[in-house]
N, C-alpha and C positions, 0 to 999 in steps of 0.2 A: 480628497476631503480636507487634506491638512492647509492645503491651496486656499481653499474657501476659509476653513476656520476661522486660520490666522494671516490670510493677507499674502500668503510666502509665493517666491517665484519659485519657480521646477530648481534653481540654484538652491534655494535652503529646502528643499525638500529632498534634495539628494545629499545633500551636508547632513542631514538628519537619518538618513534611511542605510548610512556606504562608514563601515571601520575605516580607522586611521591607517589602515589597509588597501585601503580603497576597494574593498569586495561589500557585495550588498550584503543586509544583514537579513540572517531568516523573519519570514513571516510569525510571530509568539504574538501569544495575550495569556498572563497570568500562569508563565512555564512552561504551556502548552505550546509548542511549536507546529504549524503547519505540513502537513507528511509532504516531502520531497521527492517527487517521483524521478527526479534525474538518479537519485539514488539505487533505484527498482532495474536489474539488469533485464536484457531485453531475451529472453529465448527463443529460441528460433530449433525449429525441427528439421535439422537436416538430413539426421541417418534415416527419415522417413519421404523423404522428397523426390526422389524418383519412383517409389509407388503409388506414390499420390496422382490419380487419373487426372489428363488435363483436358476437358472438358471441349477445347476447340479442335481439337483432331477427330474429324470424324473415326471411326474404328471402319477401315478398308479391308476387306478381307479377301 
């Protein structure tokens, strides 16, 4: 959008969006920042993973 706006190449759109850091800067409008789901750690069940039936083994008896 900023592209169109104002004319800019993907160069001042990025001089615009990246700290003097050089890391981009969060998603905000008005304080509110965007929720960052890289943040959100991933869970994974594994003390439950070997009971969990696997559906392709037929049950041979």
């Amino acid at each position: 959008m900023l592209m169109v706006r104002h004319h800019w190449s993907w160069k001042d759109v990025r001089r615009w969006l990246v700290t003097p850091t050089g890391r981009w800067r969060p998603i905000a409008a008005d304080g509110i920042e965007l929720f960052n789901m890289a943040s959100t750690p991933v869970t994974r069940y594994r003390w439950r993973g070997s009971r969990i039936p696997n559906p392709w083994i037929l049950n041979r008896v």
